[in-house]
N, C-alpha and C positions, 0 to 999 in steps of 0.2 A: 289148919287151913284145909279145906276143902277144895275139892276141883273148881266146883262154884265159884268159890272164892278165888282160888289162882286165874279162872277161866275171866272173871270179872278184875281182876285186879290185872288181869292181861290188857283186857278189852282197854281199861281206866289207860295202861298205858299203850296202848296202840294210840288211843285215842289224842292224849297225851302227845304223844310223837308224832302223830301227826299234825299236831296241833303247832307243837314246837316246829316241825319244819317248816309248818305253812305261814307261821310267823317270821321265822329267819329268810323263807324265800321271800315273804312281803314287803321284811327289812331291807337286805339284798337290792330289791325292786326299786325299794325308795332310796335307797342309796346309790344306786344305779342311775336313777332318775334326778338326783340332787346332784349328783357328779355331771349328768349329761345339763342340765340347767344351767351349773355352773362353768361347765365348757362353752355352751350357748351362749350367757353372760358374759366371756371373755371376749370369743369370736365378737360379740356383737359392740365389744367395748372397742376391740381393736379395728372394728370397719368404720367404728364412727369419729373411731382418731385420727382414721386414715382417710375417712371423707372429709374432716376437718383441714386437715391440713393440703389436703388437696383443693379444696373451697379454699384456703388460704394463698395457694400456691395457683388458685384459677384468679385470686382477687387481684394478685401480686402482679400477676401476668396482663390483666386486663388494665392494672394500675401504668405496667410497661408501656401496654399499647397507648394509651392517653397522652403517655406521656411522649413516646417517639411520636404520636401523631400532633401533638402542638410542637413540637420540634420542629418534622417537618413541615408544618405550617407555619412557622415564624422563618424558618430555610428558609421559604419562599417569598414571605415580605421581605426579608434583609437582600436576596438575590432582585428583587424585580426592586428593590433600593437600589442598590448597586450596580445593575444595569442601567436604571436612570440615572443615577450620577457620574457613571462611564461615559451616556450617550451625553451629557451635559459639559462635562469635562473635554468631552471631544471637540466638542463647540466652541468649549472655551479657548482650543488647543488651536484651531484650525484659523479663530478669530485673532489672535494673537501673531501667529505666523501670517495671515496677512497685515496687519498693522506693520510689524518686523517688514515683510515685503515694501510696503507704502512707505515706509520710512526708512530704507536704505533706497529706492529710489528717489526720493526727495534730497537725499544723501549726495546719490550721485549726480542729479541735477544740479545739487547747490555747489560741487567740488567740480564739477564742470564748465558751470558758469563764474566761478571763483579763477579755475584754470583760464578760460578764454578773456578774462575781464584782463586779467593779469597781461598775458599773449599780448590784446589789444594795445595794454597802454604801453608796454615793451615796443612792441611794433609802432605805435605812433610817436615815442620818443626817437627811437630811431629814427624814422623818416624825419621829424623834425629837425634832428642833430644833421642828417642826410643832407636837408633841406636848406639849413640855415650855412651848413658847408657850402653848399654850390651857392648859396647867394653872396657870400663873402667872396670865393672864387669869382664868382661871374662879377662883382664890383670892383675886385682888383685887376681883370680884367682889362673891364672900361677904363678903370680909372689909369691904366697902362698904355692902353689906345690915345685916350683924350689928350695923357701926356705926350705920347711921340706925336699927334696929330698938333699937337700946340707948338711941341717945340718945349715942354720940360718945365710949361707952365699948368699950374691947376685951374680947372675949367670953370669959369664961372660958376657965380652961385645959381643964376638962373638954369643954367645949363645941367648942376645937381637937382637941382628941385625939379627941372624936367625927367629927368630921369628916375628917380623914385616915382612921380607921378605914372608913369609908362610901366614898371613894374607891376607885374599880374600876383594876384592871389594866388596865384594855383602855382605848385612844384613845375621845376622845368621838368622838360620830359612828358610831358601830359599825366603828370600825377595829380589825385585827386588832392581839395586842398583837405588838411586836418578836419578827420571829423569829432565831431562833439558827442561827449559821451551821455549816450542817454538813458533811462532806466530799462533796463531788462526783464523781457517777462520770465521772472521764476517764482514758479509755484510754492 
């Protein structure tokens, strides 16, 4: 082998070598670059899981809000219910308790005029009982006088019959005569 030769078969492999490096740096490159693709690939896997489930967790939320908002919108038909039927109830509460009022006064009315009725007819028994006493006093009486005044004889009959006839309606004493019971106004 010649210089020529070695000089050329240098050059073949310089050439060679750099050939080979500039292949290994281009593989390198694309494998650098298939690494960075697939790191990119991943990130971009993991943002879109995460925008996923975030869209999911926005849906979730916005699904909440719908839902607390017919909530608090039926809270408020059952509340202005329930205030109307409070404000109804109250009516119904206050109409009752008067009734209840009108009807223990009607109560007391009728246990007072029961009371007084009673009183009454108490009271005019008596006075009759009263009554019918001094009229038998007051005949025994006469009829005591008429005998000493006879002399222990009984007074003729014209002489009784005058005297019943002389006999007043009315109580001695100026007492009214009996009165007659008449209906009472109760309600």
């Amino acid at each position: 082998m010649t210089d020529k030769d070695s000089t050329a078969g240098d050059r073949r492999n310089s050439r060679l070598d750099r050939r080979r490096e500039k292949a290994r740096s281009a593989k390198a490159a694309a494998d650098a670059s298939r690494q960075r693709v697939g790191d990119l690939d991943e990130r971009i896997a993991d943002t879109t899981a995460r925008a996923q489930q975030h869209e999911a967790a926005l849906q979730q939320a916005l699904d909440e809000v719908t839902r607390h908002k017919k909530a608090l919108k039926a809270s408020a038909k059952q509340h202005e219910r329930l205030r109307s039927a409070r404000r109804k109830a109250q009516a119904a509460a206050e109409n009752a308790n008067r009734k209840r009022q009108t009807a223990e006064e009607r109560y007391d009315e009728a246990v007072l005029a029961e009371m007084v009725r009673r009183e009454k007819s108490r009271d005019l028994a008596a006075h009759d009982d009263r009554v019918a006493h001094d009229q038998e006093t007051h005949h025994e009486q006469a009829t005591q006088a008429d005998q000493s005044t006879h002399g222990g004889e009984a007074p003729p009959d014209d002489q009784a019959s005058t005297d019943q006839e002389t006999q007043p309606d009315q109580a001695p004493d100026g007492a009214d005569a009996p009165v007659t019971q008449g209906s009472d106004n109760r309600g």
